[in-house]
Biopython code that builds the backbone (N, CA, C, O; Angstrom):
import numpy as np
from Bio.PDB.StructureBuilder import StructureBuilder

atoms = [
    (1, "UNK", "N", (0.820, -1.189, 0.000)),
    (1, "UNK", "CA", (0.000, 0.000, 0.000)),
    (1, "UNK", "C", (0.869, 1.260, 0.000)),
    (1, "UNK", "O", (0.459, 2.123, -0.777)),
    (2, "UNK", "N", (2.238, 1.644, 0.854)),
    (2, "UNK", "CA", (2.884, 2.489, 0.978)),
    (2, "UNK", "C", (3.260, 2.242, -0.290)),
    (2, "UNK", "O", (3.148, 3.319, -0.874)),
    (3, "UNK", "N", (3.690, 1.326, -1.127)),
    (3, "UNK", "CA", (4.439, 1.674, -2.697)),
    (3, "UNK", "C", (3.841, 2.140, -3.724)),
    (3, "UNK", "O", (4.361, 2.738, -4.666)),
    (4, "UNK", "N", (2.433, 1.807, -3.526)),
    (4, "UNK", "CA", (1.632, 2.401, -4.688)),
    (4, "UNK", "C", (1.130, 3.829, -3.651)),
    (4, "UNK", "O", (-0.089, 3.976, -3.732)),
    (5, "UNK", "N", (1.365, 4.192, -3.328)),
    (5, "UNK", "CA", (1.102, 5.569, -2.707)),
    (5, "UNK", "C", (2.145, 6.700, -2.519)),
    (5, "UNK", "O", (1.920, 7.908, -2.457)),
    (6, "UNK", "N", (3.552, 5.934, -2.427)),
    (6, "UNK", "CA", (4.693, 7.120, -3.086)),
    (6, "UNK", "C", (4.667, 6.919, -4.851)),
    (6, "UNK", "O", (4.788, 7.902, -5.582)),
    (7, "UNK", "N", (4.489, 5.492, -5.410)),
    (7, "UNK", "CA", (4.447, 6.087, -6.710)),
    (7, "UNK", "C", (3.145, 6.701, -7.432)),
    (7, "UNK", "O", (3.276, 7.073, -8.598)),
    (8, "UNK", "N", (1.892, 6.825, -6.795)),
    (8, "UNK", "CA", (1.325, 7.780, -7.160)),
    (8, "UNK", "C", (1.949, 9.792, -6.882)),
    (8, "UNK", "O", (2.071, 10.816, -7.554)),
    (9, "UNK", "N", (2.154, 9.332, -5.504)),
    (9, "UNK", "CA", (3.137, 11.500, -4.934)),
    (9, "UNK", "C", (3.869, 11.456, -6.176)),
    (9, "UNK", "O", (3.658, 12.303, -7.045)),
    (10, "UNK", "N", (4.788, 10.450, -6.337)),
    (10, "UNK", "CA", (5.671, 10.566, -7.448)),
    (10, "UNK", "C", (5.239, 11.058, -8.792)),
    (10, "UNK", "O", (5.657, 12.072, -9.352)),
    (11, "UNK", "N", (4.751, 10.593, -9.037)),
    (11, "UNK", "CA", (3.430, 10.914, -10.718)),
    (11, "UNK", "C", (3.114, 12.389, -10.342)),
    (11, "UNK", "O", (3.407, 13.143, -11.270)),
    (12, "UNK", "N", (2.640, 12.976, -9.332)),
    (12, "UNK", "CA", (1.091, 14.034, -9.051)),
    (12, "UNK", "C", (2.957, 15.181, -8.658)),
    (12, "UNK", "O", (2.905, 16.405, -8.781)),
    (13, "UNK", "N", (3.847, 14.724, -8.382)),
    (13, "UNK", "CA", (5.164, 15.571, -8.340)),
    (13, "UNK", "C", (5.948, 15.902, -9.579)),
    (13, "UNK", "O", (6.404, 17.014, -9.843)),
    (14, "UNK", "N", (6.103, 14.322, -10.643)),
    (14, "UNK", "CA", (6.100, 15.078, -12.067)),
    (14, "UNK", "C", (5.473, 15.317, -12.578)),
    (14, "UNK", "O", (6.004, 15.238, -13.686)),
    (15, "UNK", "N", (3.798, 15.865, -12.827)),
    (15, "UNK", "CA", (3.415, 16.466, -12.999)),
    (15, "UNK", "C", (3.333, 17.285, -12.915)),
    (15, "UNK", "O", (3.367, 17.911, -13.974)),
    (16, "UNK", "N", (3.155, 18.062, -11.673)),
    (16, "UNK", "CA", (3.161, 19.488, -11.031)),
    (16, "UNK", "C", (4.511, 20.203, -11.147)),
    (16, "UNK", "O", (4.470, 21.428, -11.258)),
    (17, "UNK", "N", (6.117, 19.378, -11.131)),
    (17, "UNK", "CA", (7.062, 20.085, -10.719)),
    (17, "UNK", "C", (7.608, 20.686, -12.133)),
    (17, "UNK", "O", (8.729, 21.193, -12.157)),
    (18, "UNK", "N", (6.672, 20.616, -13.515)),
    (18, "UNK", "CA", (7.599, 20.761, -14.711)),
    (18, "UNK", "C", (8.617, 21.877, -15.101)),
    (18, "UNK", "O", (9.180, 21.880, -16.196)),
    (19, "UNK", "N", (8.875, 23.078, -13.885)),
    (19, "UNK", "CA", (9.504, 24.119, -14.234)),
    (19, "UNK", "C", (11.324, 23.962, -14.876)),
    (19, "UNK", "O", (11.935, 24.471, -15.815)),
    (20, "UNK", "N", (11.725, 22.852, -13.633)),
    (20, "UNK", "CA", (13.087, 22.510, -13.434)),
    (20, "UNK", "C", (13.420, 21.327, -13.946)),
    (20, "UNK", "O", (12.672, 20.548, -13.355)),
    (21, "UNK", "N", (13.895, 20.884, -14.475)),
    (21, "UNK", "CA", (14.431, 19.872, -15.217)),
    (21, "UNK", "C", (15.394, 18.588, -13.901)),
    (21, "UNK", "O", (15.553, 17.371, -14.002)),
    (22, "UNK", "N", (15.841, 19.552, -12.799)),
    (22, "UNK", "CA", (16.412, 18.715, -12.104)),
    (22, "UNK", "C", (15.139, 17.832, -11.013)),
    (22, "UNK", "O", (15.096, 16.636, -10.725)),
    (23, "UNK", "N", (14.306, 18.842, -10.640)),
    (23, "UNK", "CA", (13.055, 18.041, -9.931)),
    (23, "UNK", "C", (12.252, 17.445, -10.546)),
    (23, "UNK", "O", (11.259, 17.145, -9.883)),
    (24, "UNK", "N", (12.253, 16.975, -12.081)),
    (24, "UNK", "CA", (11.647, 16.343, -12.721)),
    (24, "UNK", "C", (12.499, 14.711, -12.942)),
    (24, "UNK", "O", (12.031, 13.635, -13.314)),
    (25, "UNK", "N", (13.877, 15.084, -12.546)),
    (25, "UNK", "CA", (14.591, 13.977, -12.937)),
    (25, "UNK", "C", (14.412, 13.139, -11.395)),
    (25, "UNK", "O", (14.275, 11.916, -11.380)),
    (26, "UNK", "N", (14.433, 13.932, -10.170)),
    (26, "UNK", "CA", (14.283, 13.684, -9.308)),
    (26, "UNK", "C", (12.792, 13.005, -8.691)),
    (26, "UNK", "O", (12.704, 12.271, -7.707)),
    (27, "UNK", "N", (11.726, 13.455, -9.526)),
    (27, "UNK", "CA", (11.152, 13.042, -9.456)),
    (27, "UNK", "C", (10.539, 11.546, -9.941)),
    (27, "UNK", "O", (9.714, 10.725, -9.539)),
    (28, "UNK", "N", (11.521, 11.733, -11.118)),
    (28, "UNK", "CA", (11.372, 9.981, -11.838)),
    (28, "UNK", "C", (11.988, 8.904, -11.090)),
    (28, "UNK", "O", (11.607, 7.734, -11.054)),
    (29, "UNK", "N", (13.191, 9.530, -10.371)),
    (29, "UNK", "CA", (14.313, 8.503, -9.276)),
    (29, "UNK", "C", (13.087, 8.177, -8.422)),
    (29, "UNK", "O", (12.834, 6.977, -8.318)),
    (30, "UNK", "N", (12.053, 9.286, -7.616)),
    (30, "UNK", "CA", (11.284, 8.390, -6.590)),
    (30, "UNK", "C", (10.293, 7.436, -7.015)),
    (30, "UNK", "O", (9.943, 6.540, -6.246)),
    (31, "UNK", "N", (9.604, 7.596, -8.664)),
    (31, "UNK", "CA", (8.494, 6.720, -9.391)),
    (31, "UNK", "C", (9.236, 5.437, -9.164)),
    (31, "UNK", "O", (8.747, 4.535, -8.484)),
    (32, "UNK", "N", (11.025, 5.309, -10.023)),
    (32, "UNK", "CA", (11.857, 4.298, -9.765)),
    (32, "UNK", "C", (11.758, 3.387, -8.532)),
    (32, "UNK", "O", (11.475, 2.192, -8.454)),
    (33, "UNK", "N", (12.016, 4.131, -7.759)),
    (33, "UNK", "CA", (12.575, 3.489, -6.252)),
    (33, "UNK", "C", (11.363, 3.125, -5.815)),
    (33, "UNK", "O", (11.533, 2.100, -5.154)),
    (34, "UNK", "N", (9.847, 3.517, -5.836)),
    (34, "UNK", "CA", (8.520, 2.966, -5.774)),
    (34, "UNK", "C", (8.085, 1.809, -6.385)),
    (34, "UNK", "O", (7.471, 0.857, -5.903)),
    (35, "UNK", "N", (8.526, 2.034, -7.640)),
    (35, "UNK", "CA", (8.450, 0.428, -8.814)),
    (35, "UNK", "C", (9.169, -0.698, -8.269)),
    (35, "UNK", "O", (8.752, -1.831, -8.512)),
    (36, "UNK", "N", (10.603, -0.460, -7.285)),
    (36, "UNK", "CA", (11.615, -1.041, -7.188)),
    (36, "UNK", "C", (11.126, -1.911, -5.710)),
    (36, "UNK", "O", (11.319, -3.084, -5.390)),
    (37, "UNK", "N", (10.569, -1.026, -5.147)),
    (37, "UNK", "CA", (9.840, -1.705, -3.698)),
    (37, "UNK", "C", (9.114, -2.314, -4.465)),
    (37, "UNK", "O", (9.581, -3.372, -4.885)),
    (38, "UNK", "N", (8.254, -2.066, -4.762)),
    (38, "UNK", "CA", (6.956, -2.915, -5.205)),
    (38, "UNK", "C", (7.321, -4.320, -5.890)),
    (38, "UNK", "O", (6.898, -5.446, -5.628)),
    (39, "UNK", "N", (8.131, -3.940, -6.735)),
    (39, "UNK", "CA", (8.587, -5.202, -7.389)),
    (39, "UNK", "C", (9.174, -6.223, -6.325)),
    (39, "UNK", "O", (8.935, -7.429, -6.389)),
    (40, "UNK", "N", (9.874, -5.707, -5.451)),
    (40, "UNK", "CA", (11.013, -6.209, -4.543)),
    (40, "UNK", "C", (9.506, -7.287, -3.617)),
    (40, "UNK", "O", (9.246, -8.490, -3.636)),
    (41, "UNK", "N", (9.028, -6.423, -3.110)),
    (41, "UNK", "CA", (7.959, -6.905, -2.049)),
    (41, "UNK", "C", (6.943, -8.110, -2.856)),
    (41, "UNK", "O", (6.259, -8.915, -2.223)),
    (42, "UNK", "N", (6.991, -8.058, -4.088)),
    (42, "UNK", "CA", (6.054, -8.957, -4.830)),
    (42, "UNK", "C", (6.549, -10.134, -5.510)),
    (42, "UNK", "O", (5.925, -11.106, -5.935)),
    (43, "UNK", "N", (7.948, -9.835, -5.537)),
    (43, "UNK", "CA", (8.995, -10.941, -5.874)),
    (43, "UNK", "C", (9.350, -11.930, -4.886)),
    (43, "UNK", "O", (9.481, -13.116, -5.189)),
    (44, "UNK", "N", (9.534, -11.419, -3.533)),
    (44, "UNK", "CA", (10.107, -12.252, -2.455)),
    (44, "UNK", "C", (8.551, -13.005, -2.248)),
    (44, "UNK", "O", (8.435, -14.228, -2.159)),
    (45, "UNK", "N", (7.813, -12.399, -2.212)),
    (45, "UNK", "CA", (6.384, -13.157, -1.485)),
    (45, "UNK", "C", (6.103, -14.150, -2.357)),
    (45, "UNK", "O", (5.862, -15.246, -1.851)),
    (46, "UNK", "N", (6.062, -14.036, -3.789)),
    (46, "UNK", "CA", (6.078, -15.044, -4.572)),
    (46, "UNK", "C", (6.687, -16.159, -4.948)),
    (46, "UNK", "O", (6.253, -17.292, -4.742)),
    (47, "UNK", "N", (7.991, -15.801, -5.665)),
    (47, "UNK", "CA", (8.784, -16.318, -6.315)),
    (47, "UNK", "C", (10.009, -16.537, -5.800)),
    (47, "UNK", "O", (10.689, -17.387, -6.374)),
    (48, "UNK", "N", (10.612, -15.807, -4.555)),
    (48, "UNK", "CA", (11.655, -15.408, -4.183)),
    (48, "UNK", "C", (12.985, -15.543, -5.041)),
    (48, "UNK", "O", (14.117, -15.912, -4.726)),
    (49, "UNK", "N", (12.363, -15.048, -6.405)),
    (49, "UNK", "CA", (13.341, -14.949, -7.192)),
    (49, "UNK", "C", (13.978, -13.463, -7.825)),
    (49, "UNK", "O", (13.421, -12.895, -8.765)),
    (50, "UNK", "N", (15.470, -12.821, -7.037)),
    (50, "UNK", "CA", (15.913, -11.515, -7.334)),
    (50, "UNK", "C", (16.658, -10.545, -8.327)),
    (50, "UNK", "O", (17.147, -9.416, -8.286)),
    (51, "UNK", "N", (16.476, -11.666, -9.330)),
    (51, "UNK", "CA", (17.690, -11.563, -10.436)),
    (51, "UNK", "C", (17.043, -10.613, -11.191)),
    (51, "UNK", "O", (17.728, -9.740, -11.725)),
    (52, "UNK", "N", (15.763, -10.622, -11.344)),
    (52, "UNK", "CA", (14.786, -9.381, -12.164)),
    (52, "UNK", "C", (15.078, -8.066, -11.317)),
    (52, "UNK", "O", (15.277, -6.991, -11.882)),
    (53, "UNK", "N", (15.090, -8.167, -10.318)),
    (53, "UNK", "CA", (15.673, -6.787, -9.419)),
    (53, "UNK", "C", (17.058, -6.037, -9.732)),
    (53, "UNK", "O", (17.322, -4.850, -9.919)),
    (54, "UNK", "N", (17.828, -7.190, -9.716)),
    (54, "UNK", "CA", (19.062, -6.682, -10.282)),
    (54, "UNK", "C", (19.306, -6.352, -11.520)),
    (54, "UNK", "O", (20.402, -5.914, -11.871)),
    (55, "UNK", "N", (18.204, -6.546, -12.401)),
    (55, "UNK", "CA", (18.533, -5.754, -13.714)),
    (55, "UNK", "C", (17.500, -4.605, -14.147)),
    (55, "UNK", "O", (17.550, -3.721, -15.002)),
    (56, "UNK", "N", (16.617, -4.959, -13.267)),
    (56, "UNK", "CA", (15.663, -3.420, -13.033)),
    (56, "UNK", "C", (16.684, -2.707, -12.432)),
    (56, "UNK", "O", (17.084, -1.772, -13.125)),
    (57, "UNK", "N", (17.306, -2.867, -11.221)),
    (57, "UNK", "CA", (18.366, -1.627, -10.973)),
    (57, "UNK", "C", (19.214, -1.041, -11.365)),
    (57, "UNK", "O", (19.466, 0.125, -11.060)),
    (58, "UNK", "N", (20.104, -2.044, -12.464)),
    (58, "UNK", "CA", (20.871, -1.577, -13.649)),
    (58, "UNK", "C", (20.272, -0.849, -14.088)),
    (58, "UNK", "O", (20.548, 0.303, -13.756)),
    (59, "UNK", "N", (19.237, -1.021, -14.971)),
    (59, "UNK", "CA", (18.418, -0.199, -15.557)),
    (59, "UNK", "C", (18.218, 1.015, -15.371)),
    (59, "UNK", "O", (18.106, 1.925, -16.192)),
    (60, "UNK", "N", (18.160, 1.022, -13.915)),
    (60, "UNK", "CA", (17.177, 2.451, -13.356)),
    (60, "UNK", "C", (18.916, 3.171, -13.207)),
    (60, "UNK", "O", (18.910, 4.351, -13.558)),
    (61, "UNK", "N", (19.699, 2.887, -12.959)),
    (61, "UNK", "CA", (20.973, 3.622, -12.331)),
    (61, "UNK", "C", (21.388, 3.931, -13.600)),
    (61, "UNK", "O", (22.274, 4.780, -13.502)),
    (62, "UNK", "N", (21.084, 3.533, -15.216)),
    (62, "UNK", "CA", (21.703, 4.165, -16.418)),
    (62, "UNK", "C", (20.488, 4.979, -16.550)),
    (62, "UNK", "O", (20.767, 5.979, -17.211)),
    (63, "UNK", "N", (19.322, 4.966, -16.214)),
    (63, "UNK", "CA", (18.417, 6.124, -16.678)),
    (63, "UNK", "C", (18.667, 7.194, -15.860)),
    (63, "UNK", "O", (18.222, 8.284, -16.220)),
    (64, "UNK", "N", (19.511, 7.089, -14.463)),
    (64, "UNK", "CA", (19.673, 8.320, -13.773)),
    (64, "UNK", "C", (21.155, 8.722, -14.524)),
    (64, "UNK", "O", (21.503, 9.900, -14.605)),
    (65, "UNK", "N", (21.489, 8.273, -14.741)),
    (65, "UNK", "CA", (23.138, 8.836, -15.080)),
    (65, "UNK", "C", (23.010, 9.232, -16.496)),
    (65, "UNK", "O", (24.093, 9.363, -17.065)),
    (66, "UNK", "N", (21.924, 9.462, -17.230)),
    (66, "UNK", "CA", (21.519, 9.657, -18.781)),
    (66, "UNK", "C", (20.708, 11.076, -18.177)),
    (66, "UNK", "O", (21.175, 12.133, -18.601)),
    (67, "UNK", "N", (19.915, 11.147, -17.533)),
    (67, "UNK", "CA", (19.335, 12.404, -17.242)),
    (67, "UNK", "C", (20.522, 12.977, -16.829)),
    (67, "UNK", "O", (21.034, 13.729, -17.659)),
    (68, "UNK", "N", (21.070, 12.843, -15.845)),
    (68, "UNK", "CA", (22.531, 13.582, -15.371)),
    (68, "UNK", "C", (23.238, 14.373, -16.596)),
    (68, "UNK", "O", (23.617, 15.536, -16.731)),
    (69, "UNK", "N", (23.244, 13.725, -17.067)),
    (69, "UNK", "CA", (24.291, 14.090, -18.229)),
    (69, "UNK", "C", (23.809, 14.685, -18.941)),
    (69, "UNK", "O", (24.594, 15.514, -19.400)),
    (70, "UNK", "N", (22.449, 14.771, -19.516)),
    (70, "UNK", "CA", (21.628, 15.433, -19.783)),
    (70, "UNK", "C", (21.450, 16.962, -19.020)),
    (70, "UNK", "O", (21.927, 17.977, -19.528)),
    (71, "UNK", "N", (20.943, 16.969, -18.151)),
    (71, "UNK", "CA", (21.232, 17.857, -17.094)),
    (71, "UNK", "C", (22.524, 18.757, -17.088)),
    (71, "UNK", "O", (22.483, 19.983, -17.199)),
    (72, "UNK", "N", (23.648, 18.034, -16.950)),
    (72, "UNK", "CA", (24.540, 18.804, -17.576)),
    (72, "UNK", "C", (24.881, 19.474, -18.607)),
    (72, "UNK", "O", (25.363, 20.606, -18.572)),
    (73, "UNK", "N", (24.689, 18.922, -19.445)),
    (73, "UNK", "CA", (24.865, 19.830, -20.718)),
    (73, "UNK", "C", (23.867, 20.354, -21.126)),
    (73, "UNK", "O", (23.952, 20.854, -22.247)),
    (74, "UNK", "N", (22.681, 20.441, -20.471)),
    (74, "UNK", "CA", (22.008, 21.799, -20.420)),
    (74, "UNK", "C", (22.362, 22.854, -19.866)),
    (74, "UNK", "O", (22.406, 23.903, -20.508)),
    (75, "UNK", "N", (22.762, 22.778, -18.260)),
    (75, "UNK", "CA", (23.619, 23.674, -17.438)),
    (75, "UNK", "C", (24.970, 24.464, -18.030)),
    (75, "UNK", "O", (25.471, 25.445, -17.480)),
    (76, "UNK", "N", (25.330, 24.008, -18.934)),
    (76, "UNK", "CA", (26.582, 24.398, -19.446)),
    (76, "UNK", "C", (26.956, 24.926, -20.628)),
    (76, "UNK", "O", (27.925, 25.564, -21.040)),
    (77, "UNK", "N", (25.362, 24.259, -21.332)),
    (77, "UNK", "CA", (25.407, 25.669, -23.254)),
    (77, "UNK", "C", (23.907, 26.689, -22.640)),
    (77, "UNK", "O", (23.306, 27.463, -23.385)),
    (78, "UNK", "N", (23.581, 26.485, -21.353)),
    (78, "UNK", "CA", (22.496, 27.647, -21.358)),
    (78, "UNK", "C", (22.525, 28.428, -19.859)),
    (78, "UNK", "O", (22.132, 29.593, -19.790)),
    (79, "UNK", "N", (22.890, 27.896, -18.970)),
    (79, "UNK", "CA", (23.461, 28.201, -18.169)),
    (79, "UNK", "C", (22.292, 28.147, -16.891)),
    (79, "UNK", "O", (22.544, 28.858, -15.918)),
    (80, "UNK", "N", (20.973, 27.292, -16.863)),
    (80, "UNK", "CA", (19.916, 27.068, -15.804)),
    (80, "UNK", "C", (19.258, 26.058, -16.341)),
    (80, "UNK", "O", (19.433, 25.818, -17.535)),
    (81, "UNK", "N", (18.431, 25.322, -15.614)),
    (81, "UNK", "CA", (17.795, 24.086, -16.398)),
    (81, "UNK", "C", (16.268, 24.584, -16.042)),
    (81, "UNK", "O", (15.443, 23.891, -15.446)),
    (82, "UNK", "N", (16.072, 25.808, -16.484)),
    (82, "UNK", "CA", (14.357, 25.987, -16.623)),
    (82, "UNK", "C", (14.307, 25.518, -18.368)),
    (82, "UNK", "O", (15.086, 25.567, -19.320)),
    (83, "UNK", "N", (13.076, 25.109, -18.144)),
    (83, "UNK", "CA", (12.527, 24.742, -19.727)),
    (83, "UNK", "C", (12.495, 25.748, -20.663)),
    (83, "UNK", "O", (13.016, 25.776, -21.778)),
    (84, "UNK", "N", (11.556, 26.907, -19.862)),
    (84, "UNK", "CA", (11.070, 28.049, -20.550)),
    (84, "UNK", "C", (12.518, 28.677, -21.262)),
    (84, "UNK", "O", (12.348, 29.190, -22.368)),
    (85, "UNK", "N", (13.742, 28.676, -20.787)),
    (85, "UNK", "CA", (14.909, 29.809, -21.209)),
    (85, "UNK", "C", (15.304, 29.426, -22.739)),
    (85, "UNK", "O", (16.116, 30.161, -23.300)),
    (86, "UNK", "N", (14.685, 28.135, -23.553)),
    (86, "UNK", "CA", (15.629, 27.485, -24.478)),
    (86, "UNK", "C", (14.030, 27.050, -25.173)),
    (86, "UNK", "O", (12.879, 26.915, -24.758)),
    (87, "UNK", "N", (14.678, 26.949, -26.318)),
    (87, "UNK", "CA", (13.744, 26.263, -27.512)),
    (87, "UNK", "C", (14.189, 25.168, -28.161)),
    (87, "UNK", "O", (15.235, 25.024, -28.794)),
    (88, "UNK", "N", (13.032, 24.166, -27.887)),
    (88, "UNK", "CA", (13.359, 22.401, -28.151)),
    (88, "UNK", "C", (13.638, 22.496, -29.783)),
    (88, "UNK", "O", (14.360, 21.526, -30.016)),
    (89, "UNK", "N", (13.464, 23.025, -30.699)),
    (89, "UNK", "CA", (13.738, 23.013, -32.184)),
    (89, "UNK", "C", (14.779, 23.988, -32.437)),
    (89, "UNK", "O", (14.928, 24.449, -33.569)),
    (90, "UNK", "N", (15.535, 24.347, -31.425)),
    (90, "UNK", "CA", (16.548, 25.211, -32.077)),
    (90, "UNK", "C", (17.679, 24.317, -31.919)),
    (90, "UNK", "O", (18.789, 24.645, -32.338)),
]
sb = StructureBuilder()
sb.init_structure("model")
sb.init_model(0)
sb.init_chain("A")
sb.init_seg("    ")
for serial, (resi, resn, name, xyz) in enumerate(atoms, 1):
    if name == "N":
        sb.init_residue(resn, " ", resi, " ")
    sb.init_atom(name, np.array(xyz, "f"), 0.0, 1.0, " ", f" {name:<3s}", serial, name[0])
structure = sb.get_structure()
């Protein structure tokens, strides 16, 4: 119940937070780490099998280090990570 209830905050937070690019990335890490319980808690009760965990976490640790980087090199040819300062077709 607590996992599907931070990954709903999580959702109703990227939604609401779209100004900043960094609380949006931040906000996908907590949807992550919600999916990651959930999975975790539904795996052991079942199957107690963890090997799907460990490559969901791979997973999730290259989608944070891809926004990162992302993130960065926004910070660095524009100099803030608001959306509004830059145009997606230029």
């Amino acid at each position: 119940m607590f996992s599907m209830f931070s990954y709903f905050s999580g959702l109703l937070l990227f939604c609401l937070k779209r100004k900043h690019l960094l609380l949006m990335l931040l906000s996908l890490e907590f949807i992550i780490i919600s999916l990651y319980m959930n999975m975790f808690i539904y795996l052991s009760l079942n199957f107690n099998e963890y090997y799907f965990c460990l490559i969901f976490m791979t997973m999730s640790v290259c989608e944070g280090v891809l926004g990162l980087s992302i993130l960065v090199s926004l910070i660095r040819s524009h100099g803030n990570d608001y959306f509004q300062s830059f145009n997606i077709l230029w």
